[in-house]
DRENGU-335441 format. One record per residue (C-alpha): residue in three letters; x, y, z. Coordinates in steps of 0.25 Angstrom, whole numbers, plus 5000, padded with zeros to 4 digits. Example, Ala and Ser with C-alpha at 12.3 -4.5 7.8 and 13.67 -1.06 7.14 Angstrom:
BEGIN
<'ALA' <5049 4982 5031>>
<'SER' <5055 4996 5029>>
//
This chain:
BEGIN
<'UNK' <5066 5256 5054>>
<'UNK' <5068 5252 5068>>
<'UNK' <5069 5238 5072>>
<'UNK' <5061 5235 5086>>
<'UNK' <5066 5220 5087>>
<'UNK' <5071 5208 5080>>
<'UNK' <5058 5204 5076>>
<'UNK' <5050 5217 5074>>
<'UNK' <5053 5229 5066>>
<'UNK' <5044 5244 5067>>
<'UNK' <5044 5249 5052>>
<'UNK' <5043 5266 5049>>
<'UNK' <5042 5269 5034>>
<'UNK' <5046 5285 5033>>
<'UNK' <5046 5290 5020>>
<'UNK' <5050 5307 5020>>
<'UNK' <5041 5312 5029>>
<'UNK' <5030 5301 5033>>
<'UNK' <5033 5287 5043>>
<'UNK' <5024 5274 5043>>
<'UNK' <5019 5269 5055>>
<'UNK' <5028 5258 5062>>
<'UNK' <5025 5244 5058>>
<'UNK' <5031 5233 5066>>
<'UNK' <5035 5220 5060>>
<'UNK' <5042 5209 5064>>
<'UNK' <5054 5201 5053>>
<'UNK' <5042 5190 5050>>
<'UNK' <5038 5192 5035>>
<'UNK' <5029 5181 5025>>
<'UNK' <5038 5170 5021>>
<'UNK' <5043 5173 5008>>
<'UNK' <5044 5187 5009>>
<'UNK' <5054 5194 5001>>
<'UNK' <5053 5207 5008>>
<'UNK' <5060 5208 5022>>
<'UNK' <5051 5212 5032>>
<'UNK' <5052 5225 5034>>
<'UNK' <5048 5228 5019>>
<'UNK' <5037 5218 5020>>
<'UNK' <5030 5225 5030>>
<'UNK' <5032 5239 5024>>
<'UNK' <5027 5231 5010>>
<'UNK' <5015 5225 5016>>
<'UNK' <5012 5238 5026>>
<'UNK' <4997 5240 5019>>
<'UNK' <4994 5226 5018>>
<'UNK' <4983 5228 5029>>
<'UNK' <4969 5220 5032>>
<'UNK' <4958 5226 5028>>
<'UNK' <4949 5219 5039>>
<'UNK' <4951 5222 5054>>
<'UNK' <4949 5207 5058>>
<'UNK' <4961 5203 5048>>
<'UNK' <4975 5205 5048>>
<'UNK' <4985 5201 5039>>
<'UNK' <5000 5194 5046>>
<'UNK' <5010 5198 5036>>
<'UNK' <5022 5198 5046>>
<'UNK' <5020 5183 5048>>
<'UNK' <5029 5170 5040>>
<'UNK' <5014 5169 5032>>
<'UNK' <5006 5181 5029>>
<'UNK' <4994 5179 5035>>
<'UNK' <4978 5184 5035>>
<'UNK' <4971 5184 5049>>
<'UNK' <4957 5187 5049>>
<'UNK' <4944 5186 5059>>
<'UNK' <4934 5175 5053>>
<'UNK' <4918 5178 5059>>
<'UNK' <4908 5171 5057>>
<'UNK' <4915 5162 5047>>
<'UNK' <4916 5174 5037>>
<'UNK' <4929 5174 5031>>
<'UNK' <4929 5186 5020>>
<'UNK' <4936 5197 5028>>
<'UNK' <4949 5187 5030>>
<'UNK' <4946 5182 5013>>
<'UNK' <4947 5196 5010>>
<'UNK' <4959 5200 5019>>
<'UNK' <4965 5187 5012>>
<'UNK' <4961 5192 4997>>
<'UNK' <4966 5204 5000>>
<'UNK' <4979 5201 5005>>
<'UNK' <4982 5194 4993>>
<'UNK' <4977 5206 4985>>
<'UNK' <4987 5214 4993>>
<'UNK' <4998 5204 4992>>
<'UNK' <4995 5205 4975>>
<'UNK' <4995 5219 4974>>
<'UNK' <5008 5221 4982>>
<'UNK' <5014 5210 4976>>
<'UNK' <5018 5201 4987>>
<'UNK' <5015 5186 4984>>
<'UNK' <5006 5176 4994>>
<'UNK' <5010 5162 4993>>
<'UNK' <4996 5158 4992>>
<'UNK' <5001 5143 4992>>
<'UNK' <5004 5145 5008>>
<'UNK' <4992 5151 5010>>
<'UNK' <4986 5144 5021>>
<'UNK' <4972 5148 5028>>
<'UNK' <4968 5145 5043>>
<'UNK' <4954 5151 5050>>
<'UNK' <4957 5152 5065>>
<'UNK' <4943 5153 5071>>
<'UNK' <4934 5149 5083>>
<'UNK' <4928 5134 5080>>
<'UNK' <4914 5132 5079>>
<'UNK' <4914 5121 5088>>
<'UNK' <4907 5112 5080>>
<'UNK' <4917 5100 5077>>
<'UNK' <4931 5095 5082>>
<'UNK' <4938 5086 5075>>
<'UNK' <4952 5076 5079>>
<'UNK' <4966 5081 5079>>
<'UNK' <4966 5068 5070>>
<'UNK' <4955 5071 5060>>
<'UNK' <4958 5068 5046>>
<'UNK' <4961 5081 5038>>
<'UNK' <4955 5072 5026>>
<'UNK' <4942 5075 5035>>
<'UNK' <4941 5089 5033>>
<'UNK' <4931 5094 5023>>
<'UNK' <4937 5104 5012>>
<'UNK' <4933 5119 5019>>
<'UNK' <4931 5113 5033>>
<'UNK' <4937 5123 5041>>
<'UNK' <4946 5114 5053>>
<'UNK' <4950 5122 5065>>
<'UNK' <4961 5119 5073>>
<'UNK' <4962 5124 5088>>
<'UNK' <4974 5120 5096>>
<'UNK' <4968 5117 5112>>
<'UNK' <4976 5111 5126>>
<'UNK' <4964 5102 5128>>
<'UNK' <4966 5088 5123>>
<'UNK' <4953 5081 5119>>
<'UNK' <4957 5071 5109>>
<'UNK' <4966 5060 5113>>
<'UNK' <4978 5052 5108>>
<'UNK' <4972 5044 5095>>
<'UNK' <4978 5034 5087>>
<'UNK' <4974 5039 5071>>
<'UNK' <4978 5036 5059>>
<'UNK' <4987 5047 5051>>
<'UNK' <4983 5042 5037>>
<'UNK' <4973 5051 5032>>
<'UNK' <4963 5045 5023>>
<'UNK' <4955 5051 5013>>
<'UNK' <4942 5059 5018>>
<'UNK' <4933 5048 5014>>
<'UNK' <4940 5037 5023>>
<'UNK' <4935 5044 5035>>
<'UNK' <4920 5047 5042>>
<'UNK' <4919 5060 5050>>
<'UNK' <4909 5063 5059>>
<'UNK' <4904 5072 5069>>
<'UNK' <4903 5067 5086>>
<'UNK' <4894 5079 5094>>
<'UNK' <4901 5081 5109>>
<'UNK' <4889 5081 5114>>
<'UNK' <4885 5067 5117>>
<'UNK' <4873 5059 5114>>
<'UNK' <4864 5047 5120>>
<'UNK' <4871 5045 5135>>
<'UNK' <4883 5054 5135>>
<'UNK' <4879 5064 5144>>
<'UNK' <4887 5058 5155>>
<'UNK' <4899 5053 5147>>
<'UNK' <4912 5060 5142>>
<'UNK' <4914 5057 5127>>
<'UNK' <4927 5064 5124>>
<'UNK' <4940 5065 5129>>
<'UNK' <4940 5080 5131>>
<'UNK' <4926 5087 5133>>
<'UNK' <4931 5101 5125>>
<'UNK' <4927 5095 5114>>
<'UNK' <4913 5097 5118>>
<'UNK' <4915 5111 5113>>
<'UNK' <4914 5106 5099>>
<'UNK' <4900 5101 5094>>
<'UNK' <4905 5087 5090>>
<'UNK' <4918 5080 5085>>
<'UNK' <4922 5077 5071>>
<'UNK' <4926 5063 5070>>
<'UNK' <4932 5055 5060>>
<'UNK' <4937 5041 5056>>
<'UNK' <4939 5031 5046>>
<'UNK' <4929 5024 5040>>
<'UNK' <4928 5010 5043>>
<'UNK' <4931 5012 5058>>
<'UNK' <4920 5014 5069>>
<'UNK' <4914 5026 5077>>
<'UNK' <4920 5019 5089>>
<'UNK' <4934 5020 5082>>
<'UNK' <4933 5036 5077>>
<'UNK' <4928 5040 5090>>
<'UNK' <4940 5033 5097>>
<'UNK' <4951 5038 5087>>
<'UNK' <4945 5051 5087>>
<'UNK' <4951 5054 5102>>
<'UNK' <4942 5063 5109>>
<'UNK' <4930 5053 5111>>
<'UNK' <4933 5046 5124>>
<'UNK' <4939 5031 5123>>
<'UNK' <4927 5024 5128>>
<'UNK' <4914 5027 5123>>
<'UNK' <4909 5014 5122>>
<'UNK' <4897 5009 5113>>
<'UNK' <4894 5022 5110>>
<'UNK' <4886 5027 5097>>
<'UNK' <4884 5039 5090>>
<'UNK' <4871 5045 5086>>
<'UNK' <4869 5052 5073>>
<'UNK' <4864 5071 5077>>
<'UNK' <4856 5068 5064>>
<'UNK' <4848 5056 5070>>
<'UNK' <4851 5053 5084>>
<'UNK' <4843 5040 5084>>
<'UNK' <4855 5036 5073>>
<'UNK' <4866 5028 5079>>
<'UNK' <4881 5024 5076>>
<'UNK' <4888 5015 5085>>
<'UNK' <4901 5014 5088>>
<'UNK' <4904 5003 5081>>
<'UNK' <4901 5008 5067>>
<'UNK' <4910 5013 5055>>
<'UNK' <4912 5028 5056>>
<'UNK' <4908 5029 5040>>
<'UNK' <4892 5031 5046>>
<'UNK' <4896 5043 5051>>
<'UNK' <4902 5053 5042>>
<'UNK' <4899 5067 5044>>
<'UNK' <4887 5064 5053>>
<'UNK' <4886 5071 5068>>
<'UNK' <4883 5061 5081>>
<'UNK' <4883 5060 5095>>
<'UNK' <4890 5049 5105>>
<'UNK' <4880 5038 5111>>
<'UNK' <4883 5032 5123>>
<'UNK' <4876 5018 5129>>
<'UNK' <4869 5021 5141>>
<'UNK' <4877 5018 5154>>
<'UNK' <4874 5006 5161>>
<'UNK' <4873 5015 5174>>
<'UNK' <4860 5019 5169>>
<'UNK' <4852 5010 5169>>
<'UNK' <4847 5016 5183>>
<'UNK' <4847 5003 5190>>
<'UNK' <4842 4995 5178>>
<'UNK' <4849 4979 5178>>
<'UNK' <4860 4977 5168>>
<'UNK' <4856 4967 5156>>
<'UNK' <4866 4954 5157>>
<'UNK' <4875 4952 5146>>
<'UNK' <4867 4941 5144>>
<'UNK' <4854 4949 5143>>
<'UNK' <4864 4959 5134>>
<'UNK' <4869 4949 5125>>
<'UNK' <4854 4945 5124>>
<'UNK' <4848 4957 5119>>
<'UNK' <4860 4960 5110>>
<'UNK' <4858 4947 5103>>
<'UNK' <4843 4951 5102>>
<'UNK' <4845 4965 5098>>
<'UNK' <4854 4958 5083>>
<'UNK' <4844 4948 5082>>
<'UNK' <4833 4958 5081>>
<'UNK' <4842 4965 5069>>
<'UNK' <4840 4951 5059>>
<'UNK' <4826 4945 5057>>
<'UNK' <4825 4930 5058>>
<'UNK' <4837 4922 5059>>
<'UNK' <4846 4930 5053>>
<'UNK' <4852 4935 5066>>
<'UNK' <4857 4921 5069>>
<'UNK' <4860 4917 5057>>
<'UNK' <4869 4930 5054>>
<'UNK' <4875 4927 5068>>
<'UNK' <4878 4911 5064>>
<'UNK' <4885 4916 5050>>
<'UNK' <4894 4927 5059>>
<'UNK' <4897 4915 5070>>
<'UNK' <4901 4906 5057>>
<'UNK' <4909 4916 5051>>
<'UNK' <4915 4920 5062>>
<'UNK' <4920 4906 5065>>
<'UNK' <4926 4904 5051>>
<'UNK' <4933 4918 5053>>
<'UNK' <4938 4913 5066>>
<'UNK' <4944 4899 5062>>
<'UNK' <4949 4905 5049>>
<'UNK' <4957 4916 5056>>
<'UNK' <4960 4912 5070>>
<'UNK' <4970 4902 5066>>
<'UNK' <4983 4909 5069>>
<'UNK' <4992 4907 5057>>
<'UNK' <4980 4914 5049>>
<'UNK' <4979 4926 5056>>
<'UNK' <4997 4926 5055>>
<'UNK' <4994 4922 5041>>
<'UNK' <4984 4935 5040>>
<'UNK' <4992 4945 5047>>
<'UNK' <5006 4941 5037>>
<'UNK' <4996 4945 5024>>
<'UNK' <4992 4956 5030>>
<'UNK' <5004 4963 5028>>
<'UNK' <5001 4964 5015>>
<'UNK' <4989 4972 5017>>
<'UNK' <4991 4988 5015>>
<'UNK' <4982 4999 5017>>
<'UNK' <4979 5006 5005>>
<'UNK' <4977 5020 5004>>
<'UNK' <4973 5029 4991>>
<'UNK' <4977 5043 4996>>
<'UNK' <4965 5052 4997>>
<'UNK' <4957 5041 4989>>
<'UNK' <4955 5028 4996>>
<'UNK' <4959 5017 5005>>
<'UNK' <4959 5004 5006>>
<'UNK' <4968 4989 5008>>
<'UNK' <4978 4982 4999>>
<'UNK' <4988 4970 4999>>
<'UNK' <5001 4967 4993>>
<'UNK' <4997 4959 4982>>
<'UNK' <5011 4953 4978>>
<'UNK' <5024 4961 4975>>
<'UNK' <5020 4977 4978>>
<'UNK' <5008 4976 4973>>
<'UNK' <4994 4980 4982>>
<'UNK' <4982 4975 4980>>
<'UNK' <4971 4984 4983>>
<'UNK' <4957 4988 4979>>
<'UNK' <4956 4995 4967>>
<'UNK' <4942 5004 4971>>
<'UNK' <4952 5013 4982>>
<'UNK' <4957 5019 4970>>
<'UNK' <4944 5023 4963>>
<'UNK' <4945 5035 4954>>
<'UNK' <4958 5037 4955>>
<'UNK' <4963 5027 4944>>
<'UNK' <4965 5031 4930>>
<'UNK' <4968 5014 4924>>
<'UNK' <4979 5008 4931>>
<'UNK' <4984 5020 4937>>
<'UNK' <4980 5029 4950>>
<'UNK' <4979 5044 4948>>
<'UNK' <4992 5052 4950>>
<'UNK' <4988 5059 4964>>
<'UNK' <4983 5048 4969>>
<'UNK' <4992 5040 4981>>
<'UNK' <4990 5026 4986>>
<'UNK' <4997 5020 4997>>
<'UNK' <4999 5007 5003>>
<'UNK' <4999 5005 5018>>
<'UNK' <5006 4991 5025>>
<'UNK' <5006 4987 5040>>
<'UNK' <4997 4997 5047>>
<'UNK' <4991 4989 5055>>
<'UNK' <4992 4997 5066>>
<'UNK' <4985 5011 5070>>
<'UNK' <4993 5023 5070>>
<'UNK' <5004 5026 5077>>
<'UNK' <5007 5013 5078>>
<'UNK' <5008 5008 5063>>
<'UNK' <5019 5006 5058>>
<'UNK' <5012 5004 5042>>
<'UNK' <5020 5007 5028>>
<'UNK' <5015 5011 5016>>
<'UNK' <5018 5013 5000>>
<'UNK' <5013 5020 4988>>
<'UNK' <5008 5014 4978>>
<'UNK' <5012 5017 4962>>
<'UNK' <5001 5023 4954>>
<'UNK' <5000 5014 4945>>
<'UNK' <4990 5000 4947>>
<'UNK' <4994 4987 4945>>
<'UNK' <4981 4983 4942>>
<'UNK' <4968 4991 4945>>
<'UNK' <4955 4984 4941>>
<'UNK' <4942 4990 4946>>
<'UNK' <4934 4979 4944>>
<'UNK' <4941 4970 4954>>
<'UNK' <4942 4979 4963>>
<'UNK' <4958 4978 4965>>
<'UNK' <4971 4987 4961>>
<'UNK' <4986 4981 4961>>
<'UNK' <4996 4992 4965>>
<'UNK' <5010 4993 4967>>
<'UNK' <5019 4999 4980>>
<'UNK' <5030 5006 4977>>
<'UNK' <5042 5002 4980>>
<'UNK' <5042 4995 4993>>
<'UNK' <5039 4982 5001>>
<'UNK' <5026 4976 5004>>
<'UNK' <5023 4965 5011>>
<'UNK' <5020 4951 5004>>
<'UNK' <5010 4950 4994>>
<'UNK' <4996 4943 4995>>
<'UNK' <4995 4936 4983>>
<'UNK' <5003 4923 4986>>
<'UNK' <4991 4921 4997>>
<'UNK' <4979 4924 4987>>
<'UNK' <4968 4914 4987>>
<'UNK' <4953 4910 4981>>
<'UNK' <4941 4918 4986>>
<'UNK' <4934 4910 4996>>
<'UNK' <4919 4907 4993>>
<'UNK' <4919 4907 5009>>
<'UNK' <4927 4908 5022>>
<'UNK' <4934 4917 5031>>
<'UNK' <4941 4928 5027>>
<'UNK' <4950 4939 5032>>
<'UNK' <4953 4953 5027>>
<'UNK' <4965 4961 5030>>
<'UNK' <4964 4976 5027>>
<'UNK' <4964 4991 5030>>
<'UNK' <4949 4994 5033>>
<'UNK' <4946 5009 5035>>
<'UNK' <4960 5012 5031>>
<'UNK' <4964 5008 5045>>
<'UNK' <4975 4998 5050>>
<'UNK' <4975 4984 5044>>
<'UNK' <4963 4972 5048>>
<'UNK' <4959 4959 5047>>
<'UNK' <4944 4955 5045>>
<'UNK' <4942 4941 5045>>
<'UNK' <4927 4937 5039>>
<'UNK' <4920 4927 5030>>
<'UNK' <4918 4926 5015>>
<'UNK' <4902 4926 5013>>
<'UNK' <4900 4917 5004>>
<'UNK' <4892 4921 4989>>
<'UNK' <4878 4914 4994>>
<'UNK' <4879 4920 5008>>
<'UNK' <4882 4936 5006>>
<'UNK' <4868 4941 5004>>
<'UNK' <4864 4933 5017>>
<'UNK' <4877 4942 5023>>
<'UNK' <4871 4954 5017>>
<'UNK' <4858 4950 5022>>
<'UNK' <4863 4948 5036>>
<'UNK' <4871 4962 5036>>
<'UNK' <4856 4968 5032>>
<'UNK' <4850 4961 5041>>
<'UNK' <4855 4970 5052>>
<'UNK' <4844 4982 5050>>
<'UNK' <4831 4980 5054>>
<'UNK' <4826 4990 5044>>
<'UNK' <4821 4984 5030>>
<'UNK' <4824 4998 5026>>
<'UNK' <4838 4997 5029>>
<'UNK' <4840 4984 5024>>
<'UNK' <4834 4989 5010>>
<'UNK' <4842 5001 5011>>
<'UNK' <4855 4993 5011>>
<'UNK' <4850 4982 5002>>
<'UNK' <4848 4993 4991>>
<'UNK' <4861 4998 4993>>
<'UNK' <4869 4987 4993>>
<'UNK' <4863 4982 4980>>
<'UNK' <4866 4995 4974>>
<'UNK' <4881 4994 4977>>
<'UNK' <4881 4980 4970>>
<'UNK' <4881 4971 4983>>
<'UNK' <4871 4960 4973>>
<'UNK' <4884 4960 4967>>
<'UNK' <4892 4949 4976>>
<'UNK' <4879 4942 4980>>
<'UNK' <4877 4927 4971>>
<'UNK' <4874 4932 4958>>
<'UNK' <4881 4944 4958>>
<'UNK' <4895 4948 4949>>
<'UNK' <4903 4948 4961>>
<'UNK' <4896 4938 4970>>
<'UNK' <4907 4926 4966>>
<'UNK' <4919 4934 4963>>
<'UNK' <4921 4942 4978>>
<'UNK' <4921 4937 4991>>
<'UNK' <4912 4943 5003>>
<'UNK' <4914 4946 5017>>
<'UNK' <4910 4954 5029>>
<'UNK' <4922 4963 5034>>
<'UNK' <4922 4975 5041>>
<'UNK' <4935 4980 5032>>
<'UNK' <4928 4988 5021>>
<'UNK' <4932 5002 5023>>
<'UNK' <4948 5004 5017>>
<'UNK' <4949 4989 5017>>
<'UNK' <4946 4987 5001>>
<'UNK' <4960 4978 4995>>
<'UNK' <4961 4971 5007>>
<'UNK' <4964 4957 5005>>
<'UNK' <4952 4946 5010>>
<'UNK' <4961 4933 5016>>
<'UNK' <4954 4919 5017>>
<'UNK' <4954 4909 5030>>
<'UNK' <4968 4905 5024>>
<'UNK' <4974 4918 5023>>
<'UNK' <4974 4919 5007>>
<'UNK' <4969 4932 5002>>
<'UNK' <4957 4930 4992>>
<'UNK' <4951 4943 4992>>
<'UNK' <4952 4958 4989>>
<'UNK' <4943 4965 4998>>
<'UNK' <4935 4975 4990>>
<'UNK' <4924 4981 4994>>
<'UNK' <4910 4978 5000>>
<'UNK' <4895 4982 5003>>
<'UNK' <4895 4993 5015>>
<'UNK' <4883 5002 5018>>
<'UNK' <4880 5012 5028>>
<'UNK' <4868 5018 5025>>
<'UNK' <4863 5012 5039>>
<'UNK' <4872 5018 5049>>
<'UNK' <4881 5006 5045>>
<'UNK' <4894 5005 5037>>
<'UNK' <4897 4990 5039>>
<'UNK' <4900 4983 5026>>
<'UNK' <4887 4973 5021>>
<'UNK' <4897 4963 5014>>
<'UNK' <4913 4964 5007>>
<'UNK' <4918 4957 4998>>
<'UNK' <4932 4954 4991>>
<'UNK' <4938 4952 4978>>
<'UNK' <4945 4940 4974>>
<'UNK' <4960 4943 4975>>
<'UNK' <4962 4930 4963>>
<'UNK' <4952 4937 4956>>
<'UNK' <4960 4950 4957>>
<'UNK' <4973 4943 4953>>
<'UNK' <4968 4936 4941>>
<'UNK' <4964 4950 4936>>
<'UNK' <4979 4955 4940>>
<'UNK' <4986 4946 4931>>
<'UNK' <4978 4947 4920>>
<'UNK' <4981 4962 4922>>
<'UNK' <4996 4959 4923>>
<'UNK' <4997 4949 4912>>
<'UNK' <4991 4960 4902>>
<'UNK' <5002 4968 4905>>
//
């Protein structure tokens, strides 16, 4: 044996009359190797490949397999694997198989690119995800949240890099290398618009303007910008831009006059008769009630001191939602984000649920804190809709129920919550009133000019019980409606009247997007002294 270095060795086996070859090595064996390395190497000397586009590291901390993948066919590099492991069993060396990791270097197919912040909750189960390492930068700094939610909470869909309608002329990203890629995966939470996604996303440039996507499958199909993301799930588009001005080769520019004009008759073609105005007198009265109600100063103080109470609720891997401290530590939430995953009063074992307060601010800025809840309910009824649980030992803002008041028949109202599990908001908005909540469904339909449509949406909302809350139903006098744009993640949030006394458990509502459209028809609440009632029945049978 001569030693060449510090780090290598050449290795001649003579035995009587007949030498090996020189092997060189370096001191680098498998961790947990007993053998030292120059018996490893003598031991292992015939563990050889049996495929010339493979080789087998065995001088490395982790043993490893490298093999040439064409075409997408794997089976030479399987069998080197299989047969590695073979040689391992009959030699009797042992492969921790628990640190057995697997990654498939290769050339992308150039298909899709996703964010460096993509969710990994995102990716498919057998969705191969590569990740190349480049000096061009083509995604800018973005403020996202580091929570992942569960793969249910987000839509993903699919922008091409070759633009649509009046982009020809206009850079749409931020770095044009990603035009080597057929389009970019996007994602974001539901309950947040396109606008918003494409924004936090980071390659897109910052100002696209009033720009809209149009679906590969049927171009003439539309999404604006404006809309929730939840349309778009798994569906592939292109970017939209309006028309530049420039264009018009000379044509005269309408007045904002002549535009406000046309607009006003381009939504009054949308409602037959007189529904147009009087929809737009009801959203002028109720605006005036909500302004009155809630522009007085000491209300909005009043508003923002009970909001500390709210927390975002989070049922790990399950659910999310909104909750409230309801006295003590004790959080009041919806019971429905724990569906399936309660045996009687208790949660099943695996299952983790936490309680989020003050994030009221995006990432990196919020400064939020957070508990975990026991196990066990306080009280979980599934009929009214509500579950009772307990922090564990720590402090929690004031509770609510000092400040709980009567369900109004109408008036303002204002809901504080976690919609789309995002930072905390305020709603403020208007009870409808029994005898006036099929008029509001009305006036929601009466948006699409297609009878069709219209019966399309009917027929599904009766079917998910919306006759329910109408006058005669079994709910109709025992939950109080409202429009609110909080429906996604905000269930448990707690509804507040003009006075700032909370009358309502926000609970669920009637949305539909079978028309390219995912905004909620009509929400409702459940009593909060209806809730408690049932409580201290519960409590005193105890």
């Amino acid at each position: 044996k001569k030693k060449q270095s510090k780090t290598k060795y050449i290795i001649r086996l003579t035995l009587k009359n007949r030498t090996s070859a020189n092997i060189i090595t370096n001191t680098r064996v498998p961790q947990g190797c007993v053998l030292s390395p120059i018996l490893y190497t003598l031991y292992t000397h015939d563990c050889v490949t049996s495929n010339k586009d493979n080789i087998v590291l065995k001088f490395t901390p982790d043993t490893a397999v490298i093999g040439r993948i064409t075409g997408g066919d794997k089976a030479a590099y399987r069998r080197e694997v299989t047969s590695l492991v073979s040689w391992c069993e009959d030699n009797n060396l042992t492969l921790y198989t628990d640190k057995t990791k697997e990654m498939i270097l290769g050339k992308e197919d150039k298909k899709s690119i996703v964010a460096t912040h993509l969710p990994c909750s995102c990716i498919d189960d057998g969705e191969c995800l590569i990740i190349s390492r480049r000096a061009e930068k083509v995604e800018g700094k973005v403020q996202h949240s580091k929570i992942v939610h569960p793969k249910g909470h987000y839509s993903v869909f699919y922008i091409d890099t070759v633009g649509g309608l009046h982009t020809k002329t206009k850079e749409l990203f931020k770095n044009n290398d990603v035009k080597q890629f057929k389009n970019l995966c996007v994602y974001g939470e539901k309950g947040i618009t396109v606008a918003e996604a494409l924004k936090r996303d980071g390659r897109f440039i910052d100002d696209l303007g009033n720009f809209e996507l149009s679906n590969n499958q049927d171009p003439k199909r539309l999404t604006v910008c404006t809309q929730k993301v939840e349309i778009l799930h798994q569906k592939q588009f292109k970017i939209r831009l309006p028309k530049d001005k420039k264009e018009n080769n000379g044509k005269s520019q309408e007045s904002p006059t002549n535009n406000s004009q046309s607009n006003c008759e381009r939504r009054s073609d949308r409602f037959p008769g007189d529904l147009y105005q009087e929809a737009l007198n009801l959203r002028k009265e109720n605006f005036g009630k909500i302004q009155q109600s809630f522009s007085e100063v000491h209300r909005v103080r009043k508003l923002l001191e009970l909001g500390k109470s709210v927390c975002k609720v989070i049922v790990k891997d399950v659910s999310m939602g909104t909750g409230f401290v309801l006295f003590d530590t004790f959080i009041l939430t919806s019971a429905h984000l724990f569906k399936g995953f309660v045996e009687g009063k208790e949660l099943q074992q695996d299952v983790e649920v936490l309680a989020i307060f003050d994030y009221e601010e995006t990432e990196p800025e919020t400064n939020f804190y957070y508990f975990k809840a026991e196990n066990t309910f306080t009280d979980f009824d599934a009929d009214l809709d509500y579950a009772v649980l307990e922090a564990q030992n720590i402090k929690v803002p004031p509770g609510l129920l000092s400040e709980f008041g009567p369900l109004p028949a109408n008036g303002e109202a204002c809901i504080i919550g976690h919609p789309a599990g995002g930072v905390k908001k305020m709603d403020p908005t208007c009870i409808i009133e029994i005898e006036k909540r099929e008029q509001a469904i009305v006036e929601h339909l009466s948006q699409y000019k297609n009878l069709l449509i219209i019966k399309t949406i009917s027929d599904w909302l009766k079917e998910h019980g919306i006759n329910d809350i109408l006058i005669g139903g079994c709910k109709a006098g025992k939950v109080g409606t409202y429009h609110t744009f909080m429906y996604h993640g905000a269930s448990g949030s707690p509804v507040f009247n003009g006075l700032g006394k909370v009358f309502g458990l926000h609970t669920a509502g009637y949305v539909c997007d079978s028309v390219n459209s995912d905004e909620s028809v009509i929400e409702y609440a459940i009593p909060l002294l209806t809730i408690f009632e049932n409580f201290k029945r519960f409590v005193s049978s105890k």
